[in-house]
PDB file as gemmi writes it, atoms N, CA and C in Angstrom:
CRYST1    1.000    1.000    1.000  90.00  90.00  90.00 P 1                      
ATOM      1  N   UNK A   1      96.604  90.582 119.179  1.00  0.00           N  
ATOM      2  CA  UNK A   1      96.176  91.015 117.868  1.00  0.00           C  
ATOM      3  C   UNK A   1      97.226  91.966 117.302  1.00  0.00           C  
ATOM      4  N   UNK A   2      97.475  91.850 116.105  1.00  0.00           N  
ATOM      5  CA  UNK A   2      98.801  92.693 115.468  1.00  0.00           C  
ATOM      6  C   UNK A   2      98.584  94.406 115.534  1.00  0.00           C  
ATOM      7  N   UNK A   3      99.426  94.734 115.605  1.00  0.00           N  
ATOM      8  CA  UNK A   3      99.109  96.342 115.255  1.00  0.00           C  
ATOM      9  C   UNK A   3      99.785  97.348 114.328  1.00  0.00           C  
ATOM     10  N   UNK A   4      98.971  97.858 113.559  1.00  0.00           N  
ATOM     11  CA  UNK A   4      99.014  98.698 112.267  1.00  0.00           C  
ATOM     12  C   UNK A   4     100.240  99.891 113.003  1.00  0.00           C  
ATOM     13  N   UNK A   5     101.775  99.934 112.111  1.00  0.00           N  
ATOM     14  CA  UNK A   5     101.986 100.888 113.002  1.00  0.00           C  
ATOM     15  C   UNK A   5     102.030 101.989 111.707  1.00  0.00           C  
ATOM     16  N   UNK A   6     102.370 101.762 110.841  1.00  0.00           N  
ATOM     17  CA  UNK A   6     102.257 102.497 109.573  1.00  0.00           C  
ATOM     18  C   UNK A   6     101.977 101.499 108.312  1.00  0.00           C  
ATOM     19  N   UNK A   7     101.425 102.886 107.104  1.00  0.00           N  
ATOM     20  CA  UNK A   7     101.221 102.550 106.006  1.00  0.00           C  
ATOM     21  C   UNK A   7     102.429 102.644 104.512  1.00  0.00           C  
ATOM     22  N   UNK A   8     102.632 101.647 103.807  1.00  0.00           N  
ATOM     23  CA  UNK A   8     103.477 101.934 102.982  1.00  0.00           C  
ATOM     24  C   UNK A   8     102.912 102.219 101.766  1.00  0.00           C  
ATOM     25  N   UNK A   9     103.307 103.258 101.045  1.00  0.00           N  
ATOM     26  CA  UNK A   9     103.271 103.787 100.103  1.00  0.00           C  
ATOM     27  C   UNK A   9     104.519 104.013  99.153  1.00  0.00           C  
ATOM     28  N   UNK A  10     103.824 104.267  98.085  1.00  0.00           N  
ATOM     29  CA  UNK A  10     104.774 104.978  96.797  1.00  0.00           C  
ATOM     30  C   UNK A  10     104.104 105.638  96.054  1.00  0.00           C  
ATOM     31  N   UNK A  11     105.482 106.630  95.713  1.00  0.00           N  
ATOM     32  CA  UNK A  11     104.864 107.720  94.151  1.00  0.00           C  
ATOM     33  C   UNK A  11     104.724 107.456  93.214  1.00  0.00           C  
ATOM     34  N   UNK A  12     103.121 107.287  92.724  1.00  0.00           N  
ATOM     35  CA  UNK A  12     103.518 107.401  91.393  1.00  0.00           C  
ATOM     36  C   UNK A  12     103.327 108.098  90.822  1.00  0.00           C  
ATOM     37  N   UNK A  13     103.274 109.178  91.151  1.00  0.00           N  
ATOM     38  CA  UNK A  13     102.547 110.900  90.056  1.00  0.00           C  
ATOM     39  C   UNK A  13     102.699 111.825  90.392  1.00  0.00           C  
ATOM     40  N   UNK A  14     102.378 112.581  89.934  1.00  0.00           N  
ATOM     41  CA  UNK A  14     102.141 114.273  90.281  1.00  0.00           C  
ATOM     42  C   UNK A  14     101.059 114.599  89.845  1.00  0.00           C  
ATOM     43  N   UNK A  15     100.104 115.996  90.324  1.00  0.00           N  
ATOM     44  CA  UNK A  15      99.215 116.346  89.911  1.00  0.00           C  
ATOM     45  C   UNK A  15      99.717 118.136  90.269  1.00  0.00           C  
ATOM     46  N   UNK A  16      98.639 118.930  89.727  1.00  0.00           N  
ATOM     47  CA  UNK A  16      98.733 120.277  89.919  1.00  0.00           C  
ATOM     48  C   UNK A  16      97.700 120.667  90.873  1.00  0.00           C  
ATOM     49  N   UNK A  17      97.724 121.760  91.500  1.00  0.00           N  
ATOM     50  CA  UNK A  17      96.525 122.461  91.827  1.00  0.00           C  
ATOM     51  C   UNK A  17      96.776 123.806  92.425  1.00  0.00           C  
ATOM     52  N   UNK A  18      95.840 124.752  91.894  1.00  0.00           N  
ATOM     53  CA  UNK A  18      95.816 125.828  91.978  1.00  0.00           C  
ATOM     54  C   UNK A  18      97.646 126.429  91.772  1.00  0.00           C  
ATOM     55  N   UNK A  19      98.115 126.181  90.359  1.00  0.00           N  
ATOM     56  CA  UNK A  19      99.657 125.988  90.332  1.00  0.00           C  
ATOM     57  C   UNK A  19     100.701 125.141  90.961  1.00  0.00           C  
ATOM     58  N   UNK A  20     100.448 124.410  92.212  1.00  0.00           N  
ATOM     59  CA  UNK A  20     101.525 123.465  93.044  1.00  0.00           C  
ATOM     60  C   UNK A  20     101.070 122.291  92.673  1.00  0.00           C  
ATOM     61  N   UNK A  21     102.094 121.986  92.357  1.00  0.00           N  
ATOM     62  CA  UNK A  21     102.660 120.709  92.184  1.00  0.00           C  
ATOM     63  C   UNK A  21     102.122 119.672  93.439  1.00  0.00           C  
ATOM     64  N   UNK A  22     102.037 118.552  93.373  1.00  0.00           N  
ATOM     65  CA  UNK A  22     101.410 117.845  94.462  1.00  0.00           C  
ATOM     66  C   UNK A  22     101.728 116.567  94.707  1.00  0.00           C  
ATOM     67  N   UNK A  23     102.168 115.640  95.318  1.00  0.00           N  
ATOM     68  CA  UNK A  23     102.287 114.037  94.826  1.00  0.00           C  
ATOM     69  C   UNK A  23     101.061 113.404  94.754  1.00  0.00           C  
ATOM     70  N   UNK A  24     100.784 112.116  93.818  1.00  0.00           N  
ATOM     71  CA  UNK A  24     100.469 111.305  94.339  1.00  0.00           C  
ATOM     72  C   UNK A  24     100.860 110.224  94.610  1.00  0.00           C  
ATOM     73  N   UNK A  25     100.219 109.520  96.040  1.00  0.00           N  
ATOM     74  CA  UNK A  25     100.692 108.153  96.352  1.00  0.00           C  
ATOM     75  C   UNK A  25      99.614 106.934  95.777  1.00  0.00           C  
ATOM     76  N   UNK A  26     100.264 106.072  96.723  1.00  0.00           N  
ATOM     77  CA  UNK A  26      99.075 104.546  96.220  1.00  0.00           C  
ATOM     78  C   UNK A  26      99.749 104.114  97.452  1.00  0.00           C  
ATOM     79  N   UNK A  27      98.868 103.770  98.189  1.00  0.00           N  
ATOM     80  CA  UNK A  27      99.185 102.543  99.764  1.00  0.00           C  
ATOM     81  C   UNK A  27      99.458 101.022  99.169  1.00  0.00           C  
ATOM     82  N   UNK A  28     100.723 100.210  99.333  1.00  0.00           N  
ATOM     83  CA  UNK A  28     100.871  99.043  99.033  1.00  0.00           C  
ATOM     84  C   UNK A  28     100.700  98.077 100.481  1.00  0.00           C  
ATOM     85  N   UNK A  29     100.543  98.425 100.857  1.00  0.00           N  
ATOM     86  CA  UNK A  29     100.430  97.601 102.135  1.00  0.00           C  
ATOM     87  C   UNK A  29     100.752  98.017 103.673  1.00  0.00           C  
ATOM     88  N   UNK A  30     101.043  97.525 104.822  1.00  0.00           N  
ATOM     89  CA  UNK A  30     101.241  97.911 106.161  1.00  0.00           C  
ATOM     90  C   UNK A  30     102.123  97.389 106.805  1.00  0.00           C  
ATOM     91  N   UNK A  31     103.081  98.196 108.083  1.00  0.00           N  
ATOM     92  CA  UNK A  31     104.025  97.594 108.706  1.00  0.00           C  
ATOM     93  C   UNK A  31     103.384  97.562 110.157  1.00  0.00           C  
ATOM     94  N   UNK A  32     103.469  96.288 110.464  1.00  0.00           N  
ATOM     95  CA  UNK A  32     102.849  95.752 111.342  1.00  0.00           C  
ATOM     96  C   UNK A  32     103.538  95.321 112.316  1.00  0.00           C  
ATOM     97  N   UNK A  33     103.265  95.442 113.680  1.00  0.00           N  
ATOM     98  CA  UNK A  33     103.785  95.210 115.165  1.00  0.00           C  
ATOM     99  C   UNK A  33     103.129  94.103 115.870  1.00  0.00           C  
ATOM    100  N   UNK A  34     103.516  92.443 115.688  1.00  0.00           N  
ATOM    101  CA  UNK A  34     102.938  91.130 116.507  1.00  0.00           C  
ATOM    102  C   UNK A  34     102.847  91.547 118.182  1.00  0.00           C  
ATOM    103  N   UNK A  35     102.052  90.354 118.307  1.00  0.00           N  
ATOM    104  CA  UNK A  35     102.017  90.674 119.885  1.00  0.00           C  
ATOM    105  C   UNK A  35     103.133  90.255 120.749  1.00  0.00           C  
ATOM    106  N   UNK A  36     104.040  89.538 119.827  1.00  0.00           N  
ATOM    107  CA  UNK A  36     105.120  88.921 120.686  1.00  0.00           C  
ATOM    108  C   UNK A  36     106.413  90.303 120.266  1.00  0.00           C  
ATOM    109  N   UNK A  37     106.021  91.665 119.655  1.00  0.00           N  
ATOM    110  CA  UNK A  37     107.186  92.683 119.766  1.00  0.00           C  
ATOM    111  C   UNK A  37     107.246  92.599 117.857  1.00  0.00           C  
ATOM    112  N   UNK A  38     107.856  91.213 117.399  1.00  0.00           N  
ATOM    113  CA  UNK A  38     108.060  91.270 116.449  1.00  0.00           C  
ATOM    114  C   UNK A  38     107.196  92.282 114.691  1.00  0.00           C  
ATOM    115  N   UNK A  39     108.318  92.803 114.271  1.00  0.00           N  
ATOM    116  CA  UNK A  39     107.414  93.346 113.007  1.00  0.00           C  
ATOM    117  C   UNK A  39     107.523  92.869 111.958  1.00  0.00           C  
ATOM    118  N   UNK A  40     106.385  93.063 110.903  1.00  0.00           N  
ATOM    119  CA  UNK A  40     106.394  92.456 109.577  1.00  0.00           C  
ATOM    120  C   UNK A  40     105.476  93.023 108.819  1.00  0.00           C  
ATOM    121  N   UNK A  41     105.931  92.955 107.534  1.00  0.00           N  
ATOM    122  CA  UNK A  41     105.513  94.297 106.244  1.00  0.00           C  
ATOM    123  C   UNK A  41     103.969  93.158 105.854  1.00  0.00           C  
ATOM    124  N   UNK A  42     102.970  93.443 105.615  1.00  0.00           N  
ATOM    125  CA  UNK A  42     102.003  93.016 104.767  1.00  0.00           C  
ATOM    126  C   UNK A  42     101.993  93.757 103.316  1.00  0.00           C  
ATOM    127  N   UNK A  43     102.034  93.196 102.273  1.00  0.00           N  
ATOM    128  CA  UNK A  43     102.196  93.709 100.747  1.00  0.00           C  
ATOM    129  C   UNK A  43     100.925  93.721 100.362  1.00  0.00           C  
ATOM    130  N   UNK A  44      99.961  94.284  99.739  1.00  0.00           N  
ATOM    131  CA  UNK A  44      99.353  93.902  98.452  1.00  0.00           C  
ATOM    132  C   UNK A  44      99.697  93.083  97.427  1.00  0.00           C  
ATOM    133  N   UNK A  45      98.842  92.214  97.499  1.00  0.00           N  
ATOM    134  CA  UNK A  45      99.397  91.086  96.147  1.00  0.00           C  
ATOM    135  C   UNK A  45      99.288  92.074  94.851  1.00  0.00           C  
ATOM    136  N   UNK A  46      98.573  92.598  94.396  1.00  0.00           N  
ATOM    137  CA  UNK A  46      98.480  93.222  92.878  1.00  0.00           C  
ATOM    138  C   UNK A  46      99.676  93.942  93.137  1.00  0.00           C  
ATOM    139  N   UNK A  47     100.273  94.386  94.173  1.00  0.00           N  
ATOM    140  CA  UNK A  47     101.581  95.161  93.920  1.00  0.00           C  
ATOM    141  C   UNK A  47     102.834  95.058  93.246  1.00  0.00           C  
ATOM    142  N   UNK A  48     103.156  95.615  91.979  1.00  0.00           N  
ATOM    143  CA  UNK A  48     104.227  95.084  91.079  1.00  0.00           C  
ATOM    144  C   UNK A  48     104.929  96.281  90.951  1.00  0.00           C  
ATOM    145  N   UNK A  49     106.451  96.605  91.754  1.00  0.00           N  
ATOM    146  CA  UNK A  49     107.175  97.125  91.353  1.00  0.00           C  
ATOM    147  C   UNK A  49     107.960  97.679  90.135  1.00  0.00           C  
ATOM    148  N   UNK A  50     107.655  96.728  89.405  1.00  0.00           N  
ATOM    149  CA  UNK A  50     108.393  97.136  87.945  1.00  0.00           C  
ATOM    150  C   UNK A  50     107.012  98.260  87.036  1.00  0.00           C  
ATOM    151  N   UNK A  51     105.681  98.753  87.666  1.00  0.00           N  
ATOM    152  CA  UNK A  51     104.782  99.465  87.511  1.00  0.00           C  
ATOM    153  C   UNK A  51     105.026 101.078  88.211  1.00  0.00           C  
ATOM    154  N   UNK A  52     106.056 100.863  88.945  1.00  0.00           N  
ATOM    155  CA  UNK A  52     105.960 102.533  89.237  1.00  0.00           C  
ATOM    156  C   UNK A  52     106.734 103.464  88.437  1.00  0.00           C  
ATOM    157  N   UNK A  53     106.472 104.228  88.354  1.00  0.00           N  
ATOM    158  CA  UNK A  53     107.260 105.280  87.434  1.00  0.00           C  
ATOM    159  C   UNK A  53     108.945 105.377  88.192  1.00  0.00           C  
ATOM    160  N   UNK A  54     110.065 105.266  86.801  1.00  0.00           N  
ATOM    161  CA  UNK A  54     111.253 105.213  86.602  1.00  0.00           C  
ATOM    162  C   UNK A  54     111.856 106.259  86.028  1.00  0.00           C  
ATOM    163  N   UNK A  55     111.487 107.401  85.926  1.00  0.00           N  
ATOM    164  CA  UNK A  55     112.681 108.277  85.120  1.00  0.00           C  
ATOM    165  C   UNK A  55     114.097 108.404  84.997  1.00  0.00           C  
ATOM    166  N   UNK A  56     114.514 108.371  86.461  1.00  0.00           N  
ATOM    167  CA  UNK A  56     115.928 108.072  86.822  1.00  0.00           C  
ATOM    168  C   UNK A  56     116.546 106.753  86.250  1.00  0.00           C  
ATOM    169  N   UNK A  57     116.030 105.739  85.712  1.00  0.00           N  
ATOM    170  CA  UNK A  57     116.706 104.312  85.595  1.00  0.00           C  
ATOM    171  C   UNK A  57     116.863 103.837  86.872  1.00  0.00           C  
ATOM    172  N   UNK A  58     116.384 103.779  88.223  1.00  0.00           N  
ATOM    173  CA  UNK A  58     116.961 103.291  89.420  1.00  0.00           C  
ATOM    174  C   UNK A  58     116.951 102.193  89.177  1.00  0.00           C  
ATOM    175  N   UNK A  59     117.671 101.149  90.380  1.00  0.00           N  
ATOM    176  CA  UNK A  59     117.530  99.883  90.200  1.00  0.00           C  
ATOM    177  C   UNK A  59     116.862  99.495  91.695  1.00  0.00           C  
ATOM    178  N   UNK A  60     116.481 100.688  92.809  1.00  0.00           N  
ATOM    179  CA  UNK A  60     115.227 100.589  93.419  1.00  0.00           C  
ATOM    180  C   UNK A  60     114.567 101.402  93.874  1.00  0.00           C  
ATOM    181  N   UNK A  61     113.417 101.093  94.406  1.00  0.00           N  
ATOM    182  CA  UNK A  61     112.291 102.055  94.442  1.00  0.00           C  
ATOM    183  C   UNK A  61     112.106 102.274  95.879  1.00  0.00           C  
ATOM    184  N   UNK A  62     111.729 103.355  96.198  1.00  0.00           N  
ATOM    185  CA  UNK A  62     111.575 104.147  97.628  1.00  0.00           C  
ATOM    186  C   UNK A  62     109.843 103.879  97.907  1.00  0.00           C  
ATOM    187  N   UNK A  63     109.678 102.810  99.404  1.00  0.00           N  
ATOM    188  CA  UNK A  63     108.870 102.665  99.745  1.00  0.00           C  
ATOM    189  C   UNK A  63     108.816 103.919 100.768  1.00  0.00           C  
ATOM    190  N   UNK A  64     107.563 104.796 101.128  1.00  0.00           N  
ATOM    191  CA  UNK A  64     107.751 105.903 102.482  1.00  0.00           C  
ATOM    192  C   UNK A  64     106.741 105.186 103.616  1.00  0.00           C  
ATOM    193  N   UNK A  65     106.857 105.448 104.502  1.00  0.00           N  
ATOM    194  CA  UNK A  65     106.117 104.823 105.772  1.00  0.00           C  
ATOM    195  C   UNK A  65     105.413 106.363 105.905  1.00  0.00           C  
ATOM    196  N   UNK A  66     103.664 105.768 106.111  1.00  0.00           N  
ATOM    197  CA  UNK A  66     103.181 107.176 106.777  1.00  0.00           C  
ATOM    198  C   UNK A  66     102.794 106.844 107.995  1.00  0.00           C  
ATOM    199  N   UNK A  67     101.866 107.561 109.355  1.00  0.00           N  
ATOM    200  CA  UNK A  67     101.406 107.144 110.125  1.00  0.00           C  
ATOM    201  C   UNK A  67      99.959 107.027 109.858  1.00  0.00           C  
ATOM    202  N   UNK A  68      99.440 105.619 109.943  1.00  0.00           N  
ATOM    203  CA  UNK A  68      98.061 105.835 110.017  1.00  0.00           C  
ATOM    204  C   UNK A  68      96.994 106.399 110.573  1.00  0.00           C  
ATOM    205  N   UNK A  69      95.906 107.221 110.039  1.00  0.00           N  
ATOM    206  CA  UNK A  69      95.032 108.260 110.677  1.00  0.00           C  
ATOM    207  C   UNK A  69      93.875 107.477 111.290  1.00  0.00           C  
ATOM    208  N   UNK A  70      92.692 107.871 111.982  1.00  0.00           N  
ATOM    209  CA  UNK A  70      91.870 107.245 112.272  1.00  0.00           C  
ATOM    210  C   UNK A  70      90.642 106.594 111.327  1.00  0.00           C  
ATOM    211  N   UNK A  71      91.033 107.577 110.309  1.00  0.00           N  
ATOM    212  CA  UNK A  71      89.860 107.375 109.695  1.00  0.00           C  
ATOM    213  C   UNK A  71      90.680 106.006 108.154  1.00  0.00           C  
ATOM    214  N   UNK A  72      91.656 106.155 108.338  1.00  0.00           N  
ATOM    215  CA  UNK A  72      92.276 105.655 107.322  1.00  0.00           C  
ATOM    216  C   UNK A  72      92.888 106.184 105.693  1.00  0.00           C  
ATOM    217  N   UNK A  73      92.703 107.458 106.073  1.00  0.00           N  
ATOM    218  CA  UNK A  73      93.157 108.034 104.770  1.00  0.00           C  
ATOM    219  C   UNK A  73      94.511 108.735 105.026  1.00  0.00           C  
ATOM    220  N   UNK A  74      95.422 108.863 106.298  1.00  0.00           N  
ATOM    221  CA  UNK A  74      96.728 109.464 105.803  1.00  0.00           C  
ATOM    222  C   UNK A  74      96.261 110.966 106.089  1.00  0.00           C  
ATOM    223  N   UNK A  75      97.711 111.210 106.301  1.00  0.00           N  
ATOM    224  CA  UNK A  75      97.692 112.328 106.489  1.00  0.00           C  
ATOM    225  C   UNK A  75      97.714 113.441 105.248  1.00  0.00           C  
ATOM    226  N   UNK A  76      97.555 114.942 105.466  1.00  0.00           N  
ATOM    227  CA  UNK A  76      97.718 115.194 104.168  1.00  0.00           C  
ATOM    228  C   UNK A  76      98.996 115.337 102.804  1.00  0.00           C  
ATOM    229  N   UNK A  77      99.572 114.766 103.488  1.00  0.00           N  
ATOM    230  CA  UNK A  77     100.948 114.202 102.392  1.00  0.00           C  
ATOM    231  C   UNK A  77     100.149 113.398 101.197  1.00  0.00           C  
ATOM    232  N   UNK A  78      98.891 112.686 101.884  1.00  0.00           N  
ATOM    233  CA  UNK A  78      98.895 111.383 100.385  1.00  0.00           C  
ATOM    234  C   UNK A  78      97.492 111.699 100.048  1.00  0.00           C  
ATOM    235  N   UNK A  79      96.657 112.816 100.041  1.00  0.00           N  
ATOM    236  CA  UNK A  79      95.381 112.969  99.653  1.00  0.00           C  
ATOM    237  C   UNK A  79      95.773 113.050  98.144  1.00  0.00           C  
ATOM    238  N   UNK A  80      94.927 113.137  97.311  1.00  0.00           N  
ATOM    239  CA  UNK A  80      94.997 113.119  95.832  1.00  0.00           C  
ATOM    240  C   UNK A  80      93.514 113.757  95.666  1.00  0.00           C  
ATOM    241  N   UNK A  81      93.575 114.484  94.315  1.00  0.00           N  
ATOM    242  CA  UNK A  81      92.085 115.052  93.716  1.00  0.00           C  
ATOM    243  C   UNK A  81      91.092 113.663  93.673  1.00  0.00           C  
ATOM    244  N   UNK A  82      90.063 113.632  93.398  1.00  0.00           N  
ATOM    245  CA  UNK A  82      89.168 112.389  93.660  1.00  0.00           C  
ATOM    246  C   UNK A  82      89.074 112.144  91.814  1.00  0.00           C  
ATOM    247  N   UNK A  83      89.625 111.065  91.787  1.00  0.00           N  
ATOM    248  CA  UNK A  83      89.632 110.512  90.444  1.00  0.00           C  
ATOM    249  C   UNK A  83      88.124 109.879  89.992  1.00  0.00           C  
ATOM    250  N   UNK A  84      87.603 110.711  88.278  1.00  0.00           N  
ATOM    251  CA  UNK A  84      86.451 110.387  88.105  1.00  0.00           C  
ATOM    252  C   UNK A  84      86.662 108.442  87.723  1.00  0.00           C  
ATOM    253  N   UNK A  85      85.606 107.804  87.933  1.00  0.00           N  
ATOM    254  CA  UNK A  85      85.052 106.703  87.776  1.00  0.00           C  
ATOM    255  C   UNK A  85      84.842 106.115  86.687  1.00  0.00           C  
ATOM    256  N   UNK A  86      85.320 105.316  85.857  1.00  0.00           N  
ATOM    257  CA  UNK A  86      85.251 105.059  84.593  1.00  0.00           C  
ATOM    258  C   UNK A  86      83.913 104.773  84.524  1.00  0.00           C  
ATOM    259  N   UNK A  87      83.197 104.432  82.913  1.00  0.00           N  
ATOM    260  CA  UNK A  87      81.536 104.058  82.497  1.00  0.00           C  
ATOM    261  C   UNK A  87      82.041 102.263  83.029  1.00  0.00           C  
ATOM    262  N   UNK A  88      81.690 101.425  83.701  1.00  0.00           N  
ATOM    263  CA  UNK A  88      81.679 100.285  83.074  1.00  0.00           C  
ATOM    264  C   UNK A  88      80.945  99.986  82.122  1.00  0.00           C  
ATOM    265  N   UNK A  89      81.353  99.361  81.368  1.00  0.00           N  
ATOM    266  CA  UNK A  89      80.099  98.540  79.972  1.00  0.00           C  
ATOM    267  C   UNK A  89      80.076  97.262  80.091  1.00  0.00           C  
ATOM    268  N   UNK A  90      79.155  96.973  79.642  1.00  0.00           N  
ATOM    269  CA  UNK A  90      78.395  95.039  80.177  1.00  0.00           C  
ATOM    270  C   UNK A  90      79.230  94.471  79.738  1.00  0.00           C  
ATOM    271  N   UNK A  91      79.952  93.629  79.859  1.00  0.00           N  
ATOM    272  CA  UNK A  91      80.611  92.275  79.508  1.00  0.00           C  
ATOM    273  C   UNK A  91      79.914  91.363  77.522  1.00  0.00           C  
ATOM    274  N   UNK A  92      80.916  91.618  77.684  1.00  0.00           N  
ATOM    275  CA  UNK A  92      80.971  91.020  76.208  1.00  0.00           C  
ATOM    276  C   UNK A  92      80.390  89.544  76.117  1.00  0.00           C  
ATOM    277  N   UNK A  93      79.840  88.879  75.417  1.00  0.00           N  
ATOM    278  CA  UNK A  93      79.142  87.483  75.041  1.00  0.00           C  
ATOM    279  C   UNK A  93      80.204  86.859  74.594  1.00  0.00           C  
ATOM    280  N   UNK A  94      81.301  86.538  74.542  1.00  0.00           N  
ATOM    281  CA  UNK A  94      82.149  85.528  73.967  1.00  0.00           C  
ATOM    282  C   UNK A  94      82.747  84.219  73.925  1.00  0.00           C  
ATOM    283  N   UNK A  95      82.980  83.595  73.716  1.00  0.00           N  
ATOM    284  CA  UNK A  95      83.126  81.995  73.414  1.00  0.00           C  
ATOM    285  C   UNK A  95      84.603  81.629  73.442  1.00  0.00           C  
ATOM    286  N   UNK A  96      85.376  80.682  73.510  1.00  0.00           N  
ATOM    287  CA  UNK A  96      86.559  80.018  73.413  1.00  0.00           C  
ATOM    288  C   UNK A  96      87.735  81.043  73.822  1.00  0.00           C  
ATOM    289  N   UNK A  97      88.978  81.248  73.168  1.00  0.00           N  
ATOM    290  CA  UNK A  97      90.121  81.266  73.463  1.00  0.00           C  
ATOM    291  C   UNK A  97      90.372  83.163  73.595  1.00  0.00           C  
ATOM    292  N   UNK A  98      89.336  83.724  73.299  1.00  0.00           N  
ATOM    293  CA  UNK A  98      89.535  85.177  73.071  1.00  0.00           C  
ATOM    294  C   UNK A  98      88.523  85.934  74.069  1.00  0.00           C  
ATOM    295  N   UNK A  99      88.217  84.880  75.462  1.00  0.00           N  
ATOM    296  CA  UNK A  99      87.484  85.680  75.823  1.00  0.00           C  
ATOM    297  C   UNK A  99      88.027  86.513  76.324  1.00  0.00           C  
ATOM    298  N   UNK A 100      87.110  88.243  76.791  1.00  0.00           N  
ATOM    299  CA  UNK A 100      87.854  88.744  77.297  1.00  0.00           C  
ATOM    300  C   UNK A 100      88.954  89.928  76.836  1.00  0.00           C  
ATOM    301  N   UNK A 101      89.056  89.741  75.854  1.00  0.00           N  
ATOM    302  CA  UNK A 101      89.813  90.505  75.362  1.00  0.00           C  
ATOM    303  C   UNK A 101      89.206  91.349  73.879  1.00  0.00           C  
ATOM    304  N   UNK A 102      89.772  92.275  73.524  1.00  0.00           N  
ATOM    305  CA  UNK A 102      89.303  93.500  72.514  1.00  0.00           C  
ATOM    306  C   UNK A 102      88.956  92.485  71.394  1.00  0.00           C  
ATOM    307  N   UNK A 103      88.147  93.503  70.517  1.00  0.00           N  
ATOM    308  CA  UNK A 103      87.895  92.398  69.339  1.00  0.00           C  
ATOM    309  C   UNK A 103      88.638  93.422  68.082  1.00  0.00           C  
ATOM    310  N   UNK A 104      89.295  94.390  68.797  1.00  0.00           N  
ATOM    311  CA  UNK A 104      90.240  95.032  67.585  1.00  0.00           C  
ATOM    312  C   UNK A 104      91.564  94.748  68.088  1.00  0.00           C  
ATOM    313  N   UNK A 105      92.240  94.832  67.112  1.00  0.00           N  
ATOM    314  CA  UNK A 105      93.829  94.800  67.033  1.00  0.00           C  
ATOM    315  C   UNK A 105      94.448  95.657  66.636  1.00  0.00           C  
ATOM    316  N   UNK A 106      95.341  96.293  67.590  1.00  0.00           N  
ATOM    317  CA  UNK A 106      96.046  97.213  67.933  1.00  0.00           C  
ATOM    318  C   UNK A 106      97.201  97.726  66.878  1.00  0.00           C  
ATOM    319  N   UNK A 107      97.339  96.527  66.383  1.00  0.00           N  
ATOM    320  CA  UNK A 107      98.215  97.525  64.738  1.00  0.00           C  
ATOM    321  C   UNK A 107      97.854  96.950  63.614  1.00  0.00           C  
TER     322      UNK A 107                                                      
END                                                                             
């Protein structure tokens, strides 16, 4: 059975607290150890690089390896404040080619 040897992450933020500055991360996936020795990265599919924050112009982005905890949250390098929960609202009734999408237009 494979084994989790770390988690990959990236920055995409900062936050404050109590004045310090803080990162935050987002886990994209895991680097993984086969039973035959061999390793290999598992990605998140929703993961899209050209989404992380660029200030510099790089032309690449710094994945960090953490070690995974027991419980699964990382050590405290990648905790973050607990982000409130958006309202969901019910799903819209709509028909043909616009489902899904706003019924205002943006300019």
């Amino acid at each position: 059975m494979p084994q989790k040897l770390r988690d990959l992450v990236v920055k995409t933020g900062t936050y404050t607290v109590n004045g310090e500055e803080k990162a935050r991360w987002q886990n994209i996936g895991a680097l993984m150890k086969s039973d035959d020795g061999g390793e290999f990265v598992i990605l998140h599919r929703w993961f899209n690089p050209a989404g992380i924050p660029n200030p510099d112009n790089r032309d690449s982005l710094l994945v960090s390896c953490f070690k995974p905890d027991q419980n699964g949250q990382g050590g405290q390098q990648r905790q973050a404040p607990p982000q409130q929960q958006p309202q969901q609202q019910p799903p819209q009734q709509q028909n043909g080619w616009d489902q899904g999408m706003d019924s205002e237009i943006p300019f």
